[in-house]
Residue frames relative to the residue before (quaternion, step in Angstrom):
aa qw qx qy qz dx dy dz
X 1.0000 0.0000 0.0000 0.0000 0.00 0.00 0.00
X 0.6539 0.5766 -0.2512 0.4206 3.40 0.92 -0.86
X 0.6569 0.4864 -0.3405 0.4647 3.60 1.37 -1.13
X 0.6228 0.5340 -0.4380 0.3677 3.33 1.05 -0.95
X 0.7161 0.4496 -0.3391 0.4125 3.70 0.34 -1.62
X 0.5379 0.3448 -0.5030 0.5821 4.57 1.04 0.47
X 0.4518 0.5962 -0.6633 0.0218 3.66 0.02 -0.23
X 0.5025 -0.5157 0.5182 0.4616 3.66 -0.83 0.75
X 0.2023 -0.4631 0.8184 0.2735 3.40 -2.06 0.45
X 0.1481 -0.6577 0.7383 0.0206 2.90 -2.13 0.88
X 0.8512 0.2575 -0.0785 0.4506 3.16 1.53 -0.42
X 0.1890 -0.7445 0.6326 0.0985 3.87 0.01 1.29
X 0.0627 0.7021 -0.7044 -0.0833 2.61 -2.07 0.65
X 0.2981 -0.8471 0.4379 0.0433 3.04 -1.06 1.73
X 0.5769 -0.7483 0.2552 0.2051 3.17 -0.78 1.39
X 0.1096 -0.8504 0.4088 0.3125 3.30 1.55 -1.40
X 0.6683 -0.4304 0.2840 0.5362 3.57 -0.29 -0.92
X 0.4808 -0.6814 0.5451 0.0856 3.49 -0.90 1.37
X 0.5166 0.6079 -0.5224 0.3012 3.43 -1.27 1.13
X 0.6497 -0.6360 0.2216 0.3525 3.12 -1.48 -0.57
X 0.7071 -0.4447 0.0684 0.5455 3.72 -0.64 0.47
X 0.6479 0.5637 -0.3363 0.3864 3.70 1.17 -0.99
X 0.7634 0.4238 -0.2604 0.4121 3.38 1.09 -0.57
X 0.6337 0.4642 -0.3462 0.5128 3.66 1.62 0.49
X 0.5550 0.5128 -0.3881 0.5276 3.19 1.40 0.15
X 0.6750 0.5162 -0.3242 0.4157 3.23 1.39 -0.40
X 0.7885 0.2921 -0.1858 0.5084 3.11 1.19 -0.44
X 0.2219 0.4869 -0.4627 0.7068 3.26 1.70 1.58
X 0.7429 0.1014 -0.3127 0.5832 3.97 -0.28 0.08
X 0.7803 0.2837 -0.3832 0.4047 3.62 0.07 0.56
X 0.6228 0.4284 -0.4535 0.4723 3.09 1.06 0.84
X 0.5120 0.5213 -0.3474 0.5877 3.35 1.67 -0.90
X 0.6471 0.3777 -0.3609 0.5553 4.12 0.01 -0.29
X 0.7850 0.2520 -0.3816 0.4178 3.83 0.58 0.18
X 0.4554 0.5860 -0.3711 0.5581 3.09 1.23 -0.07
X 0.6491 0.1924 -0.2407 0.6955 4.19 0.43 -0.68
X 0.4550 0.5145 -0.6159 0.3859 3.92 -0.30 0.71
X 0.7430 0.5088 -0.1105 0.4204 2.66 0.63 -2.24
X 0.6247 0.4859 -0.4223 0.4420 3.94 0.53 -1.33
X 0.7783 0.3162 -0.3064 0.4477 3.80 0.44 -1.24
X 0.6988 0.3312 -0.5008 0.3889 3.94 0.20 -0.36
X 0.7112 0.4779 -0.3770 0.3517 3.77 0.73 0.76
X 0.5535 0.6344 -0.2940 0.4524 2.90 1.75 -0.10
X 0.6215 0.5603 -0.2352 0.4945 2.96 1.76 -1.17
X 0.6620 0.4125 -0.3577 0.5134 3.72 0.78 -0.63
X 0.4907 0.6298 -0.4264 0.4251 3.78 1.06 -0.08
X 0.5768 0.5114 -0.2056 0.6029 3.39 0.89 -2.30
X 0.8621 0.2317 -0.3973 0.2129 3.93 -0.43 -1.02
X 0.5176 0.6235 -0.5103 0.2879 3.81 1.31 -0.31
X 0.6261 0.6243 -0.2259 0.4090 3.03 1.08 -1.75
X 0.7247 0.3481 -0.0236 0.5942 4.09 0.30 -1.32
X 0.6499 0.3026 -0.4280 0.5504 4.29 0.66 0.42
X 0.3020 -0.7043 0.5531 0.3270 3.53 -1.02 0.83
X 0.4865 0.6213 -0.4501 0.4180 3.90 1.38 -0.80
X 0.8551 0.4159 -0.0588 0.3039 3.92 0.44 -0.42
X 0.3549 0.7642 -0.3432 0.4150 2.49 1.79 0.74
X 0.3927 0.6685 -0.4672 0.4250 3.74 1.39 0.14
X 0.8169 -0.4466 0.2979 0.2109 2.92 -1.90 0.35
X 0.5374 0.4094 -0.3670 0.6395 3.53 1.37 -1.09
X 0.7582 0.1959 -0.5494 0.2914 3.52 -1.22 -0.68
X 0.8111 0.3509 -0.4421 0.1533 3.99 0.37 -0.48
X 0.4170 0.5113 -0.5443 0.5180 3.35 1.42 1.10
X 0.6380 0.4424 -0.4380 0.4533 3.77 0.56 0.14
X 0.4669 0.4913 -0.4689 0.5663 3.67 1.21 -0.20
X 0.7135 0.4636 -0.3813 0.3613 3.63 0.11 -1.53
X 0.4731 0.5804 -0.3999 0.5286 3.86 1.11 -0.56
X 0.8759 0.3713 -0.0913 0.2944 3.32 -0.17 -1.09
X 0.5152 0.4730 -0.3838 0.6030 3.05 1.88 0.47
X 0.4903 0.7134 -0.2511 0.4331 3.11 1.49 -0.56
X 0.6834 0.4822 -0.1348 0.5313 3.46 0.84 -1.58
X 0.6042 0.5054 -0.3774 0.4870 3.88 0.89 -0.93
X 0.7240 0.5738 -0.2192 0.3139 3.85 0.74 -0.76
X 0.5796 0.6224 -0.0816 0.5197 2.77 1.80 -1.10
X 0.7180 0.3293 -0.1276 0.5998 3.57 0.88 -1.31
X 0.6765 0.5443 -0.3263 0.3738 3.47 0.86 -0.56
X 0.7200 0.5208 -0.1564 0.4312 3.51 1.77 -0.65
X 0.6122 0.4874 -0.1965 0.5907 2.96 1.97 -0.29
X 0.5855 0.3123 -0.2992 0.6856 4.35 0.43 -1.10
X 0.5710 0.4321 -0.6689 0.1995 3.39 -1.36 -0.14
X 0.8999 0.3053 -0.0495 0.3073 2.71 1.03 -1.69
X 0.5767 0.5419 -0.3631 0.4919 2.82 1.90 -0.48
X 0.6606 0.3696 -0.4799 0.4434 3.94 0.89 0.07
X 0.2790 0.6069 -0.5560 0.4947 3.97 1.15 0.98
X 0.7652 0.2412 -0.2388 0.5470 3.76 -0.27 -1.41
X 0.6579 0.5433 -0.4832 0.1964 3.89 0.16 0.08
X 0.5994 0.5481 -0.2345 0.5341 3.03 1.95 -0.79
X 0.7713 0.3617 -0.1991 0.4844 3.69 1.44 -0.59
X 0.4488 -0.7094 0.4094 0.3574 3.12 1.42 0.62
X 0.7671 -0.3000 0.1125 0.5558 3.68 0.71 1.19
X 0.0174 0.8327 -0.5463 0.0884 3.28 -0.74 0.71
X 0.5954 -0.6941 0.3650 0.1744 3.67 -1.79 0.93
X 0.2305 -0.7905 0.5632 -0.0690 3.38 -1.23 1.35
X 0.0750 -0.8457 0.4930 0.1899 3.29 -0.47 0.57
X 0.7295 -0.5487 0.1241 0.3892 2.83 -1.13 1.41
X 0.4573 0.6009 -0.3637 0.5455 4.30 1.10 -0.62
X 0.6232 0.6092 -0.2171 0.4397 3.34 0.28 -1.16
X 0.7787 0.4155 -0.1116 0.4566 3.13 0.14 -2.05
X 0.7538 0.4892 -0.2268 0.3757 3.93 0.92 -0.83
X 0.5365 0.5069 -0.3250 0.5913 3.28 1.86 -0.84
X 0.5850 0.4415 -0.5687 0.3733 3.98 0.27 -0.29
X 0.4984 0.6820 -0.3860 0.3707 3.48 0.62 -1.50
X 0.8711 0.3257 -0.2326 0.2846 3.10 0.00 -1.67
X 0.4246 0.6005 -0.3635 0.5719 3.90 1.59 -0.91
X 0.7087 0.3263 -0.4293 0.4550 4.14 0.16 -0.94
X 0.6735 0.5974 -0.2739 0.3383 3.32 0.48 -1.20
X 0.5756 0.5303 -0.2562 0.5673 3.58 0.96 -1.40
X 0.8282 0.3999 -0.2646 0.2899 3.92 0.03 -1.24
X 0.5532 0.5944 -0.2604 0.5223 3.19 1.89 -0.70
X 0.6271 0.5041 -0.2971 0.5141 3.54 0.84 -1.42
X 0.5489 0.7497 -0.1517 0.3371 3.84 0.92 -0.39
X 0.5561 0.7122 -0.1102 0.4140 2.29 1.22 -2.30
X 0.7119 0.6137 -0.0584 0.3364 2.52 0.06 -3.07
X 0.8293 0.3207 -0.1866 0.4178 3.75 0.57 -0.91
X 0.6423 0.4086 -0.3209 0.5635 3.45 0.95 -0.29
X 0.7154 0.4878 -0.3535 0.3541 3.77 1.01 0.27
X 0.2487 0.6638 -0.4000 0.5810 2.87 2.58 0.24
X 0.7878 0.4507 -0.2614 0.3285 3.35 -0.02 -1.32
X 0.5329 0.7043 -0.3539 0.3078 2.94 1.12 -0.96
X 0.7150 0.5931 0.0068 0.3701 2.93 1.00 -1.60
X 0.6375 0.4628 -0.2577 0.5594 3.48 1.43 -1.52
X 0.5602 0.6822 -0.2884 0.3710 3.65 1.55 -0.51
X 0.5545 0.5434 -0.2231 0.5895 3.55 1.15 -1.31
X 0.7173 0.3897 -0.3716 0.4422 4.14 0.50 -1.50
X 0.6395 0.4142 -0.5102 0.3990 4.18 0.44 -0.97
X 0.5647 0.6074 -0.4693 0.3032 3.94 0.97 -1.15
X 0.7999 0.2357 -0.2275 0.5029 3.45 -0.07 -2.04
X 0.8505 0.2355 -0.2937 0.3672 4.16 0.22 -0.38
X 0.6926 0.3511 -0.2826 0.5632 3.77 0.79 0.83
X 0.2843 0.8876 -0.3621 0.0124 3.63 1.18 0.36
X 0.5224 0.5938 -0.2911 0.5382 3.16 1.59 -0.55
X 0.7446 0.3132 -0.1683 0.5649 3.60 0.84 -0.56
X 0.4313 0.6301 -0.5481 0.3415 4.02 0.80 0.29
X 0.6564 0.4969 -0.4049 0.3978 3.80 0.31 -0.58
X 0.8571 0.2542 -0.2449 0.3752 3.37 1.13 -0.76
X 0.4603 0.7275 -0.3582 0.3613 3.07 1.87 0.41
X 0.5942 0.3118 0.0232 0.7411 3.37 1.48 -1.71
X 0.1771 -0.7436 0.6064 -0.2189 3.12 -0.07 1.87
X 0.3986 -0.5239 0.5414 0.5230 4.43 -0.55 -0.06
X 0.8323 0.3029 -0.3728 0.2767 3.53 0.22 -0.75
X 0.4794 0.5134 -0.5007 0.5060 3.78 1.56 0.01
X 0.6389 0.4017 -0.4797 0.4476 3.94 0.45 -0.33
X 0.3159 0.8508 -0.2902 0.3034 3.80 0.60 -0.65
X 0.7036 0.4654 0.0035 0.5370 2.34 0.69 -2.81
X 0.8094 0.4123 -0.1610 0.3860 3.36 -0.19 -1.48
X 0.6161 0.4234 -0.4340 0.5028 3.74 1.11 0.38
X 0.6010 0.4587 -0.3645 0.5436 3.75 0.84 -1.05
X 0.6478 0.5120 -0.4168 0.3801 3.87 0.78 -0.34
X 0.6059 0.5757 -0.3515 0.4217 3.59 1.18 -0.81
X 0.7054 0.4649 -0.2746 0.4592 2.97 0.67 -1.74
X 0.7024 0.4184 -0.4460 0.3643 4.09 0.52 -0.75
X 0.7323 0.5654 -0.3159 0.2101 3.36 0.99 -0.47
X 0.4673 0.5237 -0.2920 0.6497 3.18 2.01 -1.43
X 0.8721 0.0744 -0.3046 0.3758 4.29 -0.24 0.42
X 0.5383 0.5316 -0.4781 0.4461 3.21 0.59 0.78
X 0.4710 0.7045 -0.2719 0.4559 3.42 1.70 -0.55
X 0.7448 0.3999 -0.0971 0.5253 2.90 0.52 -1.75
X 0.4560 0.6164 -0.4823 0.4236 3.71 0.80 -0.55
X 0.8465 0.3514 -0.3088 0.2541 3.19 0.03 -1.25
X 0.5057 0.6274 -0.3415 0.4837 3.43 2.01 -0.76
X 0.5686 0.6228 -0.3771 0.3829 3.62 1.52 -0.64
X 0.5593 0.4699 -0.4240 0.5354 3.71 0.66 -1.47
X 0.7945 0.4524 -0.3727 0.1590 3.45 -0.89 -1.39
X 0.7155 0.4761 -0.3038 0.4111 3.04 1.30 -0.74
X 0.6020 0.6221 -0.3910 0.3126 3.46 1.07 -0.65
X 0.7478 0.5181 -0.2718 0.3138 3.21 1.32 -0.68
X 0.2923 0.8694 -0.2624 0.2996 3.28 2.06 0.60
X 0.0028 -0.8530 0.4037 0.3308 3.87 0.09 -0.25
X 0.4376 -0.7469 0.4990 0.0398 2.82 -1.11 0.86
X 0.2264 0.7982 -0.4532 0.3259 3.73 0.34 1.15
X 0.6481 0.2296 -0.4506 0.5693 3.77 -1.39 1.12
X 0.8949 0.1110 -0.0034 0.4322 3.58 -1.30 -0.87
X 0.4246 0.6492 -0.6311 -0.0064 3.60 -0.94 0.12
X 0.0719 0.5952 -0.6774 0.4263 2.74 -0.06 2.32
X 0.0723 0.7706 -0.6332 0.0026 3.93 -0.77 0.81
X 0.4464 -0.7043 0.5442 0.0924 3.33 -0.77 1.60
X 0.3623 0.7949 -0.3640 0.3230 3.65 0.83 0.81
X 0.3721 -0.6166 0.6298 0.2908 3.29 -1.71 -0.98
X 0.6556 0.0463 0.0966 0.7475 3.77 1.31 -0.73
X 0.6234 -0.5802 0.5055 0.1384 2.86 -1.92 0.42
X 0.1412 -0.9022 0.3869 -0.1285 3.35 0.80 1.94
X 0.2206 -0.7625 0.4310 0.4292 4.01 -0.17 0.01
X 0.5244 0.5844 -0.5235 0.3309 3.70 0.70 0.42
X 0.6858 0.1838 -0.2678 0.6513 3.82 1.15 -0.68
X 0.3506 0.5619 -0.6057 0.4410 3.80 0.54 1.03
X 0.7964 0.3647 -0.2093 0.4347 3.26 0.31 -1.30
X 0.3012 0.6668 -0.5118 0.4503 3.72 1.49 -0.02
X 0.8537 0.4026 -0.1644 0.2866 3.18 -0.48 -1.28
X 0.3829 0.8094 -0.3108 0.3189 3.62 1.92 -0.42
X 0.2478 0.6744 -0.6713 -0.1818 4.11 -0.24 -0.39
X 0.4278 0.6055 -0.6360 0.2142 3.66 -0.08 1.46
X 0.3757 -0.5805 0.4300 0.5805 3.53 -0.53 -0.41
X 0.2964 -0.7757 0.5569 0.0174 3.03 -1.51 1.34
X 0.4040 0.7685 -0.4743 0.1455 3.42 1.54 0.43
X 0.5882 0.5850 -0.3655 0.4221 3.63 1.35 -0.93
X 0.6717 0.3574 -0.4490 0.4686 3.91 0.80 -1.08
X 0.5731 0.3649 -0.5515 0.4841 4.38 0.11 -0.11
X 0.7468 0.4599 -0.3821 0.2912 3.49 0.01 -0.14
X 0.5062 0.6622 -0.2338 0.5005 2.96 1.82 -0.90
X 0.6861 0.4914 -0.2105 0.4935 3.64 1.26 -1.48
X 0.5132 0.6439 -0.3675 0.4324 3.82 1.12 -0.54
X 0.7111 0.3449 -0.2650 0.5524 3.30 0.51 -1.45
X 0.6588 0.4910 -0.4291 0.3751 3.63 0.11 -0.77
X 0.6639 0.5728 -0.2492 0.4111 3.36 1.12 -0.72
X 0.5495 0.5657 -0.3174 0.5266 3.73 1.38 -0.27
X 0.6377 0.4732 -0.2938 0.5321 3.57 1.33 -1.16
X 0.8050 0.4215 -0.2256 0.3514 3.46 -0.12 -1.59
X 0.7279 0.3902 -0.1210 0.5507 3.93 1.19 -1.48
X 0.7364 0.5895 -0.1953 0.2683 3.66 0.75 -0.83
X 0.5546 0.6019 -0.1296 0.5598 2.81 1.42 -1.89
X 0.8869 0.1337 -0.1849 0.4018 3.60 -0.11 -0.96
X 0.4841 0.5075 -0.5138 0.4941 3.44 0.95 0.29
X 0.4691 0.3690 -0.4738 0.6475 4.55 0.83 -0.30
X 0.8024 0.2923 -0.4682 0.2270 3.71 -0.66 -0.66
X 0.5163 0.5538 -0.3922 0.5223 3.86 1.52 -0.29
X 0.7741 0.3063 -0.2730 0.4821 3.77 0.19 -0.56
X 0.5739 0.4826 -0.4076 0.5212 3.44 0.77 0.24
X 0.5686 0.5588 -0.3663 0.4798 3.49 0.80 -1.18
X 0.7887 0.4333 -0.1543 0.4080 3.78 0.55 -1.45
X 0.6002 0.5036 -0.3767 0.4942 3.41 0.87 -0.12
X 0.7569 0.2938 -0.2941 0.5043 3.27 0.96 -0.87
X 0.5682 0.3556 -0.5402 0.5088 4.31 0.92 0.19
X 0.5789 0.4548 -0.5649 0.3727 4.20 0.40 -0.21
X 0.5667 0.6190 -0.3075 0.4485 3.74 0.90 -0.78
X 0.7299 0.3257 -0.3582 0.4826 3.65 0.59 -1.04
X 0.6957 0.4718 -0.4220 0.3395 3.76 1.01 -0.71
X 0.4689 0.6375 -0.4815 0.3767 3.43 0.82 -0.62
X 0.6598 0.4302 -0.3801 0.4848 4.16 0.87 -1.10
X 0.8553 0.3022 -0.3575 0.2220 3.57 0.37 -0.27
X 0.7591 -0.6252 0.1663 0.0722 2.63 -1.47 1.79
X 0.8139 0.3740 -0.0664 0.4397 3.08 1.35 -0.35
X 0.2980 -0.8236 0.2418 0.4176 3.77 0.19 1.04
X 0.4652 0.6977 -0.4371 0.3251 3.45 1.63 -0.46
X 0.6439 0.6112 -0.2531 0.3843 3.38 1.26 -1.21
X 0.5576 0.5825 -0.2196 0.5492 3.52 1.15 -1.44
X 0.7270 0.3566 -0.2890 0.5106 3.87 0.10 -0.86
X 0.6197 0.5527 -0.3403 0.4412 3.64 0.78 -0.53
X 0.5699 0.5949 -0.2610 0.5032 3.40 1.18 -1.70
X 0.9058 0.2480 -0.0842 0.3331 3.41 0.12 -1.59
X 0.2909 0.7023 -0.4549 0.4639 3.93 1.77 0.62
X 0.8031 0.4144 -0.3270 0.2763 3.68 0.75 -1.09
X 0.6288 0.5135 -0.2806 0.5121 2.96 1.55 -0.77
X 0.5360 0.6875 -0.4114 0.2661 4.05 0.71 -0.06
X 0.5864 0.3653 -0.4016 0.6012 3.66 1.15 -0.02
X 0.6520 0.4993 -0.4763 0.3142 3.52 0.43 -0.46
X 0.6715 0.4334 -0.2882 0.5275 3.45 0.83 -1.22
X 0.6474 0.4286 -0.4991 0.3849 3.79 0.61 -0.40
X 0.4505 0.6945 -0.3151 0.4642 3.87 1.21 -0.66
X 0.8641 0.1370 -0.2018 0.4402 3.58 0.14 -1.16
X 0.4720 0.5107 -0.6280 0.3493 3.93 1.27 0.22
X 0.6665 0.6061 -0.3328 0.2787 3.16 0.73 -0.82
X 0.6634 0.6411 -0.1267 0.3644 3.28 1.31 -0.35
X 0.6150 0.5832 -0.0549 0.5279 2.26 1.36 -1.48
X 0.6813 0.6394 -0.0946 0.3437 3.28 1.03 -1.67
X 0.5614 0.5483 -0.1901 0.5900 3.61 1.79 -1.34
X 0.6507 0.6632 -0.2017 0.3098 3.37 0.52 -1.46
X 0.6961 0.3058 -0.1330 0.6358 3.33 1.17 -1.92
X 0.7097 0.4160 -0.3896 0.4142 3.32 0.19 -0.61
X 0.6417 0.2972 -0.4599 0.5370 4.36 0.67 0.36
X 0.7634 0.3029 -0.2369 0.5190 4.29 0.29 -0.71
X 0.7336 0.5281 -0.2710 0.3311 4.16 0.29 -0.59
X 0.8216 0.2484 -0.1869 0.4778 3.23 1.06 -1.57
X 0.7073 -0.6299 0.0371 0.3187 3.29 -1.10 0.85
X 0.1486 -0.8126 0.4205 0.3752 3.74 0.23 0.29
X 0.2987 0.5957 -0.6504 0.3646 3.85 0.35 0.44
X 0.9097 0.0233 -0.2524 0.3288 3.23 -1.20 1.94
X 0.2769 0.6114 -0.4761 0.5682 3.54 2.03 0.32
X 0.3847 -0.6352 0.6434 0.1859 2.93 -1.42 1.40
X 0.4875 -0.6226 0.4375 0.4281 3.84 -1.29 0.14
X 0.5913 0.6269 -0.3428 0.3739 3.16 1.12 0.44
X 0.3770 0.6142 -0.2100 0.6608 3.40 1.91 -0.48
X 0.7612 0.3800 -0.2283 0.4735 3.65 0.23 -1.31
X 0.6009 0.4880 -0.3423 0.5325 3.72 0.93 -0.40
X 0.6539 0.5006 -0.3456 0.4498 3.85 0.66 -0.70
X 0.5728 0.5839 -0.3606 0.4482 3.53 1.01 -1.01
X 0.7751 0.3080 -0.3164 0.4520 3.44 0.06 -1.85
X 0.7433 0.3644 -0.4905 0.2724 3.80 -0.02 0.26
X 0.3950 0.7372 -0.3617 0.4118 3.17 1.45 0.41
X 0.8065 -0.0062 -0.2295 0.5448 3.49 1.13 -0.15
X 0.4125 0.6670 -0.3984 0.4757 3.49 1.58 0.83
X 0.7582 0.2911 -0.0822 0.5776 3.48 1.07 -1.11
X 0.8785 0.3185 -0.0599 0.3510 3.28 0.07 -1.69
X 0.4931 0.6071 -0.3453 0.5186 3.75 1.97 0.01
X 0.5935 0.4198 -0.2837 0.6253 3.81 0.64 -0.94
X 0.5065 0.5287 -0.4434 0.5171 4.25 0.39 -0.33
X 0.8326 0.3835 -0.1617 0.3656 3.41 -0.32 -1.58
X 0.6653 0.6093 -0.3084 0.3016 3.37 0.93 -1.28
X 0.6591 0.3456 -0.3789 0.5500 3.67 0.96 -0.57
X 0.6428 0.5914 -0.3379 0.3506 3.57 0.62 -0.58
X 0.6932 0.3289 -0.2997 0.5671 3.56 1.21 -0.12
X 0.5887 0.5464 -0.3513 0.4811 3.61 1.13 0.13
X 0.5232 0.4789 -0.4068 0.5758 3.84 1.71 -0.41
X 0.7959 0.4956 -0.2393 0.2521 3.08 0.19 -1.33
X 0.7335 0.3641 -0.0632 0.5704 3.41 1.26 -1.05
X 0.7330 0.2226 -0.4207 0.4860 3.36 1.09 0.89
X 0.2224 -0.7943 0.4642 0.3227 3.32 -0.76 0.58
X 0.6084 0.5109 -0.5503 0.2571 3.98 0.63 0.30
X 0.3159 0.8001 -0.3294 0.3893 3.48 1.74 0.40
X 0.8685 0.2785 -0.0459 0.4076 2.45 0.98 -1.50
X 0.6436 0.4332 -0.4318 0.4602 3.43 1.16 -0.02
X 0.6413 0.3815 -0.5803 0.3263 3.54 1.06 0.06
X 0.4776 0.6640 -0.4870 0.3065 3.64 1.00 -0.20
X 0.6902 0.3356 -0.3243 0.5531 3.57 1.10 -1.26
X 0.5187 0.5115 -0.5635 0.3897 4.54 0.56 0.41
X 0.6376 0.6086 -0.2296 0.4127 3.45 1.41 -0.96
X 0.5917 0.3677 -0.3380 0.6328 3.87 1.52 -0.62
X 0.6894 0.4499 -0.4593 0.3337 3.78 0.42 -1.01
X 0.7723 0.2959 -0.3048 0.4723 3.83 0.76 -0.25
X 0.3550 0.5637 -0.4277 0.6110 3.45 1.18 0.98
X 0.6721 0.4489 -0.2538 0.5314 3.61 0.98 -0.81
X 0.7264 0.5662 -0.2021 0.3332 3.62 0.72 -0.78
């Protein structure tokens, strides 16, 4: 009895969302139509930094680097989650199940850092403007992306090893949508006290670090607008930064509200709606508030139909 209740799991199976067929097919074409929203209104902000000379500056190519970001994110999560919807849940092995983790984890942990920059970007603009061209050089931006991207997966790497070397044994049923590390570690009968500790500290780097370099940044661009004299100037000052900051509440906001606030009495249904809130429905919005709320977006988007038209 005992050998049986260690048998290694090798195989998870993930439930997804429970119901009837009409109401997973329904929520199959509304994920598959956000998923292809999302692939093309990032591809397009990808195609217009890269292919607009007006946008060749430092912000839009951290809002591309975002938006490669977002393609990874949604791309690691709907494929598969519109698989178990058609099969009324469906089977992962346990490899499988750890490499998603890490691709969500890695693109988020990413995320988090290139929305620092974002930010430390906006503070050299509105408080170092005379000196931004020679500050945010192509090859100092360069830098500061290959830095995000090494940090948000090298981070997680290391949260990756420890965990593989967990066992996994009794249940490997996960009451989920993707292969998360909070019902990952459910299913664990090791002692997981070192990998929550392990996720704490990582959490100070990956969640901490760039959340001080955003609220610093902003204290010190609300400070520079507050000196300028003019409200035409102020509204001008404080337009560029308004998708950004609208970009990381949202983020920010999904994030705390699925891992921070308390989940004692959150149905597991609730807890499924969250994580696709900044898995699915964040990477959606994020180019959409960058079209809308900028306008050199948009005229290069409408230079990009008018010579399509021709």
């Amino acid at each position: 009895m005992l050998e049986n209740n260690l048998t290694a799991v090798t195989e998870l199976f993930i439930l997804g969302f429970q119901g009837s067929q009409g109401f997973r097919i329904s929520l199959f074409c509304l994920f598959l139509v956000v998923y292809c929203g999302t692939i093309c209104g990032n591809l397009l902000i990808i195609t217009l930094v890269s292919t607009s000379k007006n946008l060749h500056t430092p912000m839009y190519f951290f809002i591309s680097q975002l938006s490669v970001s977002d393609i990874l994110v949604i791309t690691d999560i709907v494929p598969y989650l519109l698989h178990i919807l058609l099969n009324n849940g469906g089977s992962i092995s346990l490899i499988e199940c750890i490499t998603q983790f890490y691709f969500l984890g890695a693109s988020e942990s990413s995320e988090c850092f290139l929305l620092g920059m974002m930010s430390y970007d906006r503070y050299v603009a509105i408080c170092n403007p005379l000196r931004y061209s020679s500050i945010m050089t192509n090859r100092h931006c360069g830098i500061l992306s290959i830095t995000c991207w090494l940090f948000g997966f090298s981070l997680v790497l290391i949260h990756l090893i420890k965990t593989g070397t967990l066992n996994f044994c009794g249940s490997n049923i996960i009451d989920h949508l993707f292969c998360d590390i909070v019902p990952l570690l459910g299913l664990s009968c090791s002692d997981i006290s070192i990998i929550h500790l392990e996720i704490y500290l990582l959490s100070i780097l990956i969640v901490i670090i760039p959340s001080t370099i955003n609220v610093i940044s902003y204290v010190y661009i609300v400070l520079a607008v507050l000196k300028i004299p003019s409200s035409t100037g102020r509204q001008k000052a404080f337009s560029t930064c308004s998708s950004h900051l609208t970009v990381v509440s949202i983020f920010y906001g999904t994030m705390l509200s699925t891992y921070i606030v308390p989940t004692k009495g959150r149905s597991q249904t609730m807890s499924k709606i969250l994580s696709l809130l900044y898995t699915v429905f964040t990477p959606l919005v994020n180019p959409i508030i960058y079209s809308l709320r900028n306008r050199d977006i948009r005229k290069a988007v409408q230079r990009t139909f008018d010579k399509l038209m021709i």
